[in-house]
DSSP file (Angstrom, degrees, kcal/mol; ACC not computed):
  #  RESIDUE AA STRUCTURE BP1 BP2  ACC     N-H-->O    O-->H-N    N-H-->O    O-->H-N    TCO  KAPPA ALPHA  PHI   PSI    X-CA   Y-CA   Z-CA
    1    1 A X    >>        0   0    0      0, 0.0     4,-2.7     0, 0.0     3,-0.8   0.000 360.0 360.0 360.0 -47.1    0.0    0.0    0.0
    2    2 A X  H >>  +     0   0    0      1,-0.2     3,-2.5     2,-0.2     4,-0.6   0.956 360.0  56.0 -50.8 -80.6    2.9    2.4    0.8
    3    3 A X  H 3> S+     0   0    0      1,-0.3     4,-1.0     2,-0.2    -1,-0.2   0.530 109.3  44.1 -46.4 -19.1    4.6    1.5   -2.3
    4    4 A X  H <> S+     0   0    0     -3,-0.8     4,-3.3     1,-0.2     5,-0.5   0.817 110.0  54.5 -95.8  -8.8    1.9    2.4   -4.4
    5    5 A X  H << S+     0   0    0     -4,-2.7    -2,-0.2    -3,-2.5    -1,-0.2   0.649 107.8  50.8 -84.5   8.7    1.1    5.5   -2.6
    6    6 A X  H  X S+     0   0    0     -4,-0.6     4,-1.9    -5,-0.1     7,-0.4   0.732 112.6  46.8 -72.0 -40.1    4.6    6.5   -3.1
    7    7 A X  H  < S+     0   0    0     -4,-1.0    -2,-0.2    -5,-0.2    -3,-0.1   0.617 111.3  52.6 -80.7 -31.2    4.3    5.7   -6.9
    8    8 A X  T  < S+     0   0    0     -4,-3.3    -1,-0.2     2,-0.1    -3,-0.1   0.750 120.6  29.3 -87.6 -28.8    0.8    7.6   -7.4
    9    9 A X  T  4 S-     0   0    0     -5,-0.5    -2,-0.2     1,-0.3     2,-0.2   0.845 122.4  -3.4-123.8  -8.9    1.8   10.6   -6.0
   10   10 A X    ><  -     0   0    0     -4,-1.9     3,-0.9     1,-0.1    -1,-0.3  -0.771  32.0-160.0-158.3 121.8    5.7   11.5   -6.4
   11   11 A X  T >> S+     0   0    0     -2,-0.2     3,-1.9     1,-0.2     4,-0.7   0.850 106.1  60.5 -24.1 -39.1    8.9   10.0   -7.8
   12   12 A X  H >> S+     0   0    0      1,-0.3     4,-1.3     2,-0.2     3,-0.7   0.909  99.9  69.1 -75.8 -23.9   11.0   12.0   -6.0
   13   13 A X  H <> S+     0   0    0     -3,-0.9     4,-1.8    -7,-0.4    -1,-0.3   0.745  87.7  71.2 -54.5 -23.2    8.6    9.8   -2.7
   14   14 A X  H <> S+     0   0    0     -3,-1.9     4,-2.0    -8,-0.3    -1,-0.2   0.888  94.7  44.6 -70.0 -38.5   10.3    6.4   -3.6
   15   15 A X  H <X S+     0   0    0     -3,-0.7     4,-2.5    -4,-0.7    -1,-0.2   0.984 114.9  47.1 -70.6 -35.0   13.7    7.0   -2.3
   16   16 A X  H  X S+     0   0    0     -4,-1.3     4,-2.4     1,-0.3    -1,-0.2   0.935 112.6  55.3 -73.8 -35.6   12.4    8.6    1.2
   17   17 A X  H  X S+     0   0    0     -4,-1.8     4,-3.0     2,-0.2     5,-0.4   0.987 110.9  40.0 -58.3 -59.3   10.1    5.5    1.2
   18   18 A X  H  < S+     0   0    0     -4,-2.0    -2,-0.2     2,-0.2     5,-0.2   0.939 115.6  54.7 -64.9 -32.2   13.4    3.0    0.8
   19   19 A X  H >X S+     0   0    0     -4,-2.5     3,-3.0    -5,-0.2     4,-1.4   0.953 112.9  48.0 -27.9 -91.4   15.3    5.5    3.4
   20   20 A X  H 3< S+     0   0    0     -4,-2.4     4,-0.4     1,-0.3    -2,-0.2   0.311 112.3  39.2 -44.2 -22.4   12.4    4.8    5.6
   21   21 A X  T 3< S+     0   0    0     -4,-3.0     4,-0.4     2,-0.2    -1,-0.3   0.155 106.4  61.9-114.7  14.5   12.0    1.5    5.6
   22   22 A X  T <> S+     0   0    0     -3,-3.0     4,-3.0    -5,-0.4     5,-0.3   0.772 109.6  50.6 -98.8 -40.4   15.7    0.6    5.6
   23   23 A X  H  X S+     0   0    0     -4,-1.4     4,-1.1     1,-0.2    -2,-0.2   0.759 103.2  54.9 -41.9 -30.4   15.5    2.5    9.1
   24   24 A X  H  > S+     0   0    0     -4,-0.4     4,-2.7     2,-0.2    -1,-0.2   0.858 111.6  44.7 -53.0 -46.9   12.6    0.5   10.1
   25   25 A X  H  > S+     0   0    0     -4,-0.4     4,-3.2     1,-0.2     5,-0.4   0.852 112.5  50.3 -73.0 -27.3   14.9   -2.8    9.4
   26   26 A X  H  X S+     0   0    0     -4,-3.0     4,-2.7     2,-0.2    -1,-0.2   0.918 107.4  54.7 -82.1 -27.2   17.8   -1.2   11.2
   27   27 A X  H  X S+     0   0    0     -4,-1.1     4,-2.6    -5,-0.3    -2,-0.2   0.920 110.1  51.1 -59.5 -42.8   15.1   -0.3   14.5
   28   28 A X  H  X S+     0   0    0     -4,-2.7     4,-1.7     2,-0.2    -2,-0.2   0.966 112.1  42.1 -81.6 -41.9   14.2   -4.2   14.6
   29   29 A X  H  X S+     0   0    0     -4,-3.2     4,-0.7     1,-0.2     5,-0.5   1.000 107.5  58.5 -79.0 -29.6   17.7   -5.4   14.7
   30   30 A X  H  X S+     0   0    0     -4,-2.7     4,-2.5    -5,-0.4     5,-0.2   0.897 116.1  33.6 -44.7 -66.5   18.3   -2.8   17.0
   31   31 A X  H  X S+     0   0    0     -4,-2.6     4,-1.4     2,-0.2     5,-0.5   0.977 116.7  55.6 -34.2 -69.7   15.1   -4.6   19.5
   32   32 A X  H >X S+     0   0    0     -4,-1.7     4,-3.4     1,-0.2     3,-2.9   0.782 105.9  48.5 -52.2 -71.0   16.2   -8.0   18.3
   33   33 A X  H >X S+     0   0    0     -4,-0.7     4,-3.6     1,-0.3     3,-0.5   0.847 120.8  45.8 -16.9 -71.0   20.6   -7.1   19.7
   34   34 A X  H 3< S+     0   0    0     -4,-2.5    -1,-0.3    -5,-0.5    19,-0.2   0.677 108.2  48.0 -89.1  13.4   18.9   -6.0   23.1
   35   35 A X  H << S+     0   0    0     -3,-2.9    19,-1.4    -4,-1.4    -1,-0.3   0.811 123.3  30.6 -75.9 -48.1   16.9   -8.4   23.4
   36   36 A X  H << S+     0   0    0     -4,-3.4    -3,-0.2    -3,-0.5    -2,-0.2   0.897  96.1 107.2 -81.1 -26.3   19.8  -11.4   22.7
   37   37 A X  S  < S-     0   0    0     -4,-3.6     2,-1.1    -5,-0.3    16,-0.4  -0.165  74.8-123.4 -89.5 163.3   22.5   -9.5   24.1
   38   38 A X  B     +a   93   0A   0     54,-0.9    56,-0.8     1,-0.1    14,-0.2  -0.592  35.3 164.9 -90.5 100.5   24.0  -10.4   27.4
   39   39 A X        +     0   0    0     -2,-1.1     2,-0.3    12,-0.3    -1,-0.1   0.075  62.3  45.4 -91.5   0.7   23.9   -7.5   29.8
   40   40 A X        -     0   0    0     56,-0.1    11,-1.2     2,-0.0     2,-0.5  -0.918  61.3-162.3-147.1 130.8   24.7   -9.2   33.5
   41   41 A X  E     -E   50   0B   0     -2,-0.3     2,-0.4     9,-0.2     9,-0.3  -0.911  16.5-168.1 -95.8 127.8   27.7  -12.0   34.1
   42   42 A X  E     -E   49   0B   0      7,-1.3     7,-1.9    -2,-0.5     2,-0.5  -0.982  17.4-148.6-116.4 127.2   27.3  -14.0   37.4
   43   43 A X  E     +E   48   0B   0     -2,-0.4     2,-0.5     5,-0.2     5,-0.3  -0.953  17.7 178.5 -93.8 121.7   29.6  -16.2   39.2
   44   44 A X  E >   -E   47   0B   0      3,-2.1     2,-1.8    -2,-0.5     3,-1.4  -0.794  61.2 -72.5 -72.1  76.0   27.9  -19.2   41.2
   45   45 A X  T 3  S-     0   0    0     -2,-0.5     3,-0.1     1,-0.2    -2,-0.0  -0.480 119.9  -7.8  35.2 -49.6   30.3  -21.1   42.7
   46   46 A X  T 3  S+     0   0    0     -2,-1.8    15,-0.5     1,-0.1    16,-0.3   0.504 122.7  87.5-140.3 -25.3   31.9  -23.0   40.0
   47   47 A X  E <   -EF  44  60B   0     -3,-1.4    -3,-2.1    13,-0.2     2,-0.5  -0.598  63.1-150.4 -84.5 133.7   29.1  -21.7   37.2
   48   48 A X  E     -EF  43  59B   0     11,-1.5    11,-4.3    -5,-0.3     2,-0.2  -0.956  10.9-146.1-111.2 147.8   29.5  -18.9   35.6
   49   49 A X  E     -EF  42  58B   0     -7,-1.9    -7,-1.3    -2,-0.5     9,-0.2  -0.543  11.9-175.2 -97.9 144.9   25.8  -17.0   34.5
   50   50 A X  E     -E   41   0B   0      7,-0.7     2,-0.7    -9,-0.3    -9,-0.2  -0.621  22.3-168.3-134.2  56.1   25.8  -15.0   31.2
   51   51 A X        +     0   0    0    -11,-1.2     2,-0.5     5,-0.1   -12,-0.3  -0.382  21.5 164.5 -93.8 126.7   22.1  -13.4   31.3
   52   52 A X  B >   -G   55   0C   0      3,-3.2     3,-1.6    -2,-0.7   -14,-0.1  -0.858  48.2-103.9-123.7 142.4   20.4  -11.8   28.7
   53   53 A X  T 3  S+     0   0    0     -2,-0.5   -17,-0.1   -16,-0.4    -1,-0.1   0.834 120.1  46.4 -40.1 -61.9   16.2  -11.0   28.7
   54   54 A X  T 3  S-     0   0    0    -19,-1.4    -1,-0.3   -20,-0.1     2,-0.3   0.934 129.4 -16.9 -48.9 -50.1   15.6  -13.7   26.4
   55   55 A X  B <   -G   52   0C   0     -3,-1.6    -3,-3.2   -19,-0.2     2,-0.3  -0.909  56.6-120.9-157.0-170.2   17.7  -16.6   27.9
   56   56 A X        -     0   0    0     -2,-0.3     2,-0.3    -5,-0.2    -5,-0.1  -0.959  20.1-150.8-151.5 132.9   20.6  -17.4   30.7
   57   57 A X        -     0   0    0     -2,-0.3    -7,-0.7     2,-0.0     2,-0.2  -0.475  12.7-163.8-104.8 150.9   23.8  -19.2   29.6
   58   58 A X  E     +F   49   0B   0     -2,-0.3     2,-0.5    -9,-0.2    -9,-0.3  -0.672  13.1 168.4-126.6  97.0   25.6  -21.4   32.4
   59   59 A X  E     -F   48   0B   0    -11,-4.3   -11,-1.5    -2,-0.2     5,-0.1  -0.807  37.9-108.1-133.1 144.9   29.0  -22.6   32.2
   60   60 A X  E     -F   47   0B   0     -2,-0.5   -12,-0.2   -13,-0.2   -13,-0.2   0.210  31.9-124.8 -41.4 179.1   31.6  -24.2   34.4
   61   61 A X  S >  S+     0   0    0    -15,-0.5     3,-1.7     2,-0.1    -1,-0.1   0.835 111.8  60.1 -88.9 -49.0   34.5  -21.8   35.3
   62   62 A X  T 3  S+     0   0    0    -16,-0.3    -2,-0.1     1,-0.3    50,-0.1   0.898  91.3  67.8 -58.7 -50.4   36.9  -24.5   33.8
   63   63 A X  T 3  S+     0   0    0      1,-0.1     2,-1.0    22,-0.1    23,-0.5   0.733  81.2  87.0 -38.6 -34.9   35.2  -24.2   30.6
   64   64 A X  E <   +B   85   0A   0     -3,-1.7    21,-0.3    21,-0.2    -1,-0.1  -0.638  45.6 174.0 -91.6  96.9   36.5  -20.3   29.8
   65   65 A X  E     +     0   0A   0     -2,-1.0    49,-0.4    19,-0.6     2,-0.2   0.026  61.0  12.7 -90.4  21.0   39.8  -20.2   28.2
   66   66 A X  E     -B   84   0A   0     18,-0.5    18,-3.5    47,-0.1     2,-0.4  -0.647  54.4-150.6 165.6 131.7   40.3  -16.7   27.3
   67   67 A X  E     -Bc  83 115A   0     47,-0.7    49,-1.4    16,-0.3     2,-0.4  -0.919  18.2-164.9-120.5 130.4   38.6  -13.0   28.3
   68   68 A X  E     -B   82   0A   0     14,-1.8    14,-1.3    -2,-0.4     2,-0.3  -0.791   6.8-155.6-114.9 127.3   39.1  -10.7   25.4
   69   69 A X  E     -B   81   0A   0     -2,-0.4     2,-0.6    12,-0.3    12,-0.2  -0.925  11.1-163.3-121.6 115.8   38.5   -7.2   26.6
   70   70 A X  E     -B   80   0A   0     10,-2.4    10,-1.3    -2,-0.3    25,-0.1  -0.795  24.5-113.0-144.5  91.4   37.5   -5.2   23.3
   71   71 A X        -     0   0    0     -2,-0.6    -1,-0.1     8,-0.1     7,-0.1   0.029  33.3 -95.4 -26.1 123.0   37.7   -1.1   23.7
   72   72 A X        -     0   0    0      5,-0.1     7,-0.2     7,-0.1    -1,-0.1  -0.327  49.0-110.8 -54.1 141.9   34.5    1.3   23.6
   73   73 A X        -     0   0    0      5,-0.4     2,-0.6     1,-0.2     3,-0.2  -0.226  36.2 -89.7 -74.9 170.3   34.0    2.7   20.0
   74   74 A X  S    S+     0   0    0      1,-0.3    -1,-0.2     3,-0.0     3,-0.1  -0.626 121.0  20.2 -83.1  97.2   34.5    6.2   19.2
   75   75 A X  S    S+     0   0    0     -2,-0.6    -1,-0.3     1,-0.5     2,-0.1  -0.186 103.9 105.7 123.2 -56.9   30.9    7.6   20.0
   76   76 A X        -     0   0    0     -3,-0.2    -1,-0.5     1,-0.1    -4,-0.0  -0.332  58.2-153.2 -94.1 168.0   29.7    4.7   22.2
   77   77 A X  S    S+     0   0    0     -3,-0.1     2,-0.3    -5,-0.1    -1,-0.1   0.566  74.6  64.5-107.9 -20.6   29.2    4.7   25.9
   78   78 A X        -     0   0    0     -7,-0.1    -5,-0.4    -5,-0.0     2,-0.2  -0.831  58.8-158.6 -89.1 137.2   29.8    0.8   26.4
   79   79 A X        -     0   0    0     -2,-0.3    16,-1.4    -7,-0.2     2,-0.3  -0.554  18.4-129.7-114.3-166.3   32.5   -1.1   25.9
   80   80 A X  E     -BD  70  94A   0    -10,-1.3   -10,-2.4    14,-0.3     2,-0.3  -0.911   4.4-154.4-138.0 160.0   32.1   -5.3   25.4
   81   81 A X  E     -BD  69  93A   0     12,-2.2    12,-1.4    -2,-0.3     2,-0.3  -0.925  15.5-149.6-117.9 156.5   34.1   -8.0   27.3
   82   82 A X  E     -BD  68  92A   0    -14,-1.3   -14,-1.8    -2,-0.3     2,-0.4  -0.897   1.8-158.6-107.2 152.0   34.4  -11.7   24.8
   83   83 A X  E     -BD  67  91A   0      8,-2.7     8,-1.9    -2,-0.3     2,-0.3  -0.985   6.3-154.4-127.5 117.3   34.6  -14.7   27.1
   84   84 A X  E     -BD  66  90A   0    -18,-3.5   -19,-0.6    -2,-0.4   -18,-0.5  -0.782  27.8-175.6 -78.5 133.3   36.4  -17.8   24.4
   85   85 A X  E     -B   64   0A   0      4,-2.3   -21,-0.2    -2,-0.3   -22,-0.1  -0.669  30.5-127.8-110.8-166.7   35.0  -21.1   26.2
   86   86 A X  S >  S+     0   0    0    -23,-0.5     3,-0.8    -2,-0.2    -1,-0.2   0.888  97.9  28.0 -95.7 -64.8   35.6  -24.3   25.4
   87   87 A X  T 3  S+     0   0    0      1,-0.2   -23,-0.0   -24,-0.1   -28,-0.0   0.879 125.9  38.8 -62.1 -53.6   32.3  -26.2   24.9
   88   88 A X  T 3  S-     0   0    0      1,-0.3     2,-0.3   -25,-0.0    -1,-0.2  -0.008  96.7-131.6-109.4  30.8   29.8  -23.0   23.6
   89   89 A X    <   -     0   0    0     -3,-0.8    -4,-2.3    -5,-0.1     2,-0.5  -0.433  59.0  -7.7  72.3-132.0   32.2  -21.1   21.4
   90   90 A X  E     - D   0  84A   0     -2,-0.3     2,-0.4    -6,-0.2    -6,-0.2  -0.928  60.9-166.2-119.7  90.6   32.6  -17.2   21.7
   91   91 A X  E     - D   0  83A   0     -8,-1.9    -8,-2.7    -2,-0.5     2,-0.4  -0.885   6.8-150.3-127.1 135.6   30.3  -15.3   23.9
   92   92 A X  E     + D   0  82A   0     -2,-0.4   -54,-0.9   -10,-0.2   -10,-0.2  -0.814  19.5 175.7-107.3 127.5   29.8  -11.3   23.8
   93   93 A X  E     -aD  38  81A   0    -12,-1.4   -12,-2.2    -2,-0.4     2,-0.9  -0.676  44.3-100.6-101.8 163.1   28.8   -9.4   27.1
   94   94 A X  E     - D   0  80A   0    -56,-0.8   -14,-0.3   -14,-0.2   -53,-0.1  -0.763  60.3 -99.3 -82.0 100.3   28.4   -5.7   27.9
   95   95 A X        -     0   0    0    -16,-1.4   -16,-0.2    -2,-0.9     4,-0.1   0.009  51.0-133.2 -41.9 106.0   31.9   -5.2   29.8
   96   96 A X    >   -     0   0    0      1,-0.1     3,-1.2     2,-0.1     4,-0.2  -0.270   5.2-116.8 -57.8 150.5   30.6   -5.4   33.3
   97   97 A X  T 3  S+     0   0    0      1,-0.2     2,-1.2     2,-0.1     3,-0.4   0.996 115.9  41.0 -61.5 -57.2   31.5   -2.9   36.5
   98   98 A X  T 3> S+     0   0    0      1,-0.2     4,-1.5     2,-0.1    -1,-0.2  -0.366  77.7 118.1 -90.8  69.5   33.1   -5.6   38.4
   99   99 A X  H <> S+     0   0    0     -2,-1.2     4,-0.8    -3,-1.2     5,-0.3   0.700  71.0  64.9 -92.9  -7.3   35.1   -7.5   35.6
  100  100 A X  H  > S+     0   0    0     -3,-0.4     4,-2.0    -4,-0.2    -1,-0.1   0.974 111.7  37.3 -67.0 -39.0   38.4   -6.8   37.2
  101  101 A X  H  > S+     0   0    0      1,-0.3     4,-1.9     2,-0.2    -1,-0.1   0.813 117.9  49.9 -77.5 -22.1   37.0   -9.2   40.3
  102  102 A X  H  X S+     0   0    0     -4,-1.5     4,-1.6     1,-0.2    -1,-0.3   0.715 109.1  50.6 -84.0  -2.6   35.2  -11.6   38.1
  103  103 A X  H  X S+     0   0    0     -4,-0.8     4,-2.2     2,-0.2    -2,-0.2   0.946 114.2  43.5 -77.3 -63.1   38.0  -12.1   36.1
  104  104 A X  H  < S+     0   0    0     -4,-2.0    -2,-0.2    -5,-0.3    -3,-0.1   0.786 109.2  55.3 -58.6 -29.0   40.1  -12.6   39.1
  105  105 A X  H >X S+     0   0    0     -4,-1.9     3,-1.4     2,-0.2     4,-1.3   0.916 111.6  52.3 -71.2 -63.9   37.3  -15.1   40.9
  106  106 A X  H 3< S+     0   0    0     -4,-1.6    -2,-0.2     1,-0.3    -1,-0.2   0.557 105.7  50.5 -88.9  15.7   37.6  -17.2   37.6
  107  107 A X  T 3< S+     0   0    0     -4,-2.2    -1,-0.3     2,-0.1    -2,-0.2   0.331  97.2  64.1 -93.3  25.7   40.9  -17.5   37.6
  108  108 A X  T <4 S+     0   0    0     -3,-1.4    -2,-0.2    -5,-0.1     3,-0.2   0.867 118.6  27.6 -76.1 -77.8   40.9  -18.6   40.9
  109  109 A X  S  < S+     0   0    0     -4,-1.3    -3,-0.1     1,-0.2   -48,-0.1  -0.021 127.5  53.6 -79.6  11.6   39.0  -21.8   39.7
  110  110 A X    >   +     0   0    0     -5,-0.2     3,-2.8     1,-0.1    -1,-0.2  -0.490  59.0 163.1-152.5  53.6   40.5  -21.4   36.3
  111  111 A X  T 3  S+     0   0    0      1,-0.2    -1,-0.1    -3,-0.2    -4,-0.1   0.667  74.7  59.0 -60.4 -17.5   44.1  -21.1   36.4
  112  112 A X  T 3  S+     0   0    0    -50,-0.1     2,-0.2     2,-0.1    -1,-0.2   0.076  82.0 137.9-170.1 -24.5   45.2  -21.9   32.7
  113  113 A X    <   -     0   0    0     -3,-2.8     2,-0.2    -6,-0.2   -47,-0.1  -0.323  44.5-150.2 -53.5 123.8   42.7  -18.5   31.9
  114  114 A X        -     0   0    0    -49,-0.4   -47,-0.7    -2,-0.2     2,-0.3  -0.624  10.9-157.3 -84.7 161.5   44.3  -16.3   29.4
  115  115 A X  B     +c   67   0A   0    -49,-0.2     2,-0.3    -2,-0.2   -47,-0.2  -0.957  12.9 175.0 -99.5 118.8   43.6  -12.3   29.6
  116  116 A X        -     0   0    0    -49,-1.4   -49,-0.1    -2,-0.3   -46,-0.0  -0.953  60.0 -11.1-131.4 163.7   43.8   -9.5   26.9
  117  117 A X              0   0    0     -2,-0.3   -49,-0.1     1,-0.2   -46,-0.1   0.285 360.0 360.0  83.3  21.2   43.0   -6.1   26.6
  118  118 A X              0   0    0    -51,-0.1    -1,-0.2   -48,-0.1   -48,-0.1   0.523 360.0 360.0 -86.9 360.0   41.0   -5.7   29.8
C-alpha cells in the first residue's frame, strides 16, 4: 500500500520510502541485539551466568579459556568484554562494572585463563 502511494503521487517519494523502511529494518535489529544480548555476568560457585532478557547461559568456570576485553567505540558509551569457552564457542557481554574481580574469581577456579586487553 505504501509503495503504491509513493508511486501515485511522487517520484522524488520512492527514495524517502526506501530511506524509511531501511530504518525501520535497522530499528528491529536494533530490539532484536537487546533483546539477545547479554547484559549481566554472574559467578555461582563454580558456574559462571551469562544473562540476557531472552535466555541465561551457564557454564563451568573451567570451561573459559580466554577474556578478550574489546575497547569502547568512538561515539559509544559501552564497551564489550568476549569470554572464548571451550564447549559453547565465543560469547559477547556488555563489559561489566566488576570485571576486574570476576576475572580474578575465575581465575581462581581457572588457572590456565588467558587475559587480553582488559
Amino acid at each position: 500500500m505504501l509503495l503504491l502511494a509513493a508511486g501515485a503521487h511522487d517520484a522524488a517519494s520512492v527514495p524517502l520510502l526506501v530511506i524509511g523502511g531501511a530504518w525501520f529494518l535497522l530499528g528491529l535489529g536494533g530490539l532484536w541485539q537487546a533483546r539477545h544480548q547479554v547484559d549481566e555476568v554472574v559467578l555461582h560457585d563454580a558456574l559462571v551466568e551469562f544473562r540476557s532478557p531472552a535466555r541465561t547461559v551457564a557454564i563451568p568456570a573451567a570451561e573459559i579459556a580466554e577474556v578478550i576485553g574489546q575497547r569502547r567505540s568512538y561515539g559509544s558509551s559501552m564497551g564489550y568484554v568476549m569470554f572464548q569457552t571451550r564447549s559453547a564457542g565465543v560469547i559477547r557481554a556488555v563489559r561489566p562494572q566488576n570485571l576486574f574481580d570476576l576475572v580474578v574469581e575465575i581465575r581462581s577456579l581457572n588457572p590456565d585463563l588467558k587475559v587480553k586487553n582488559l
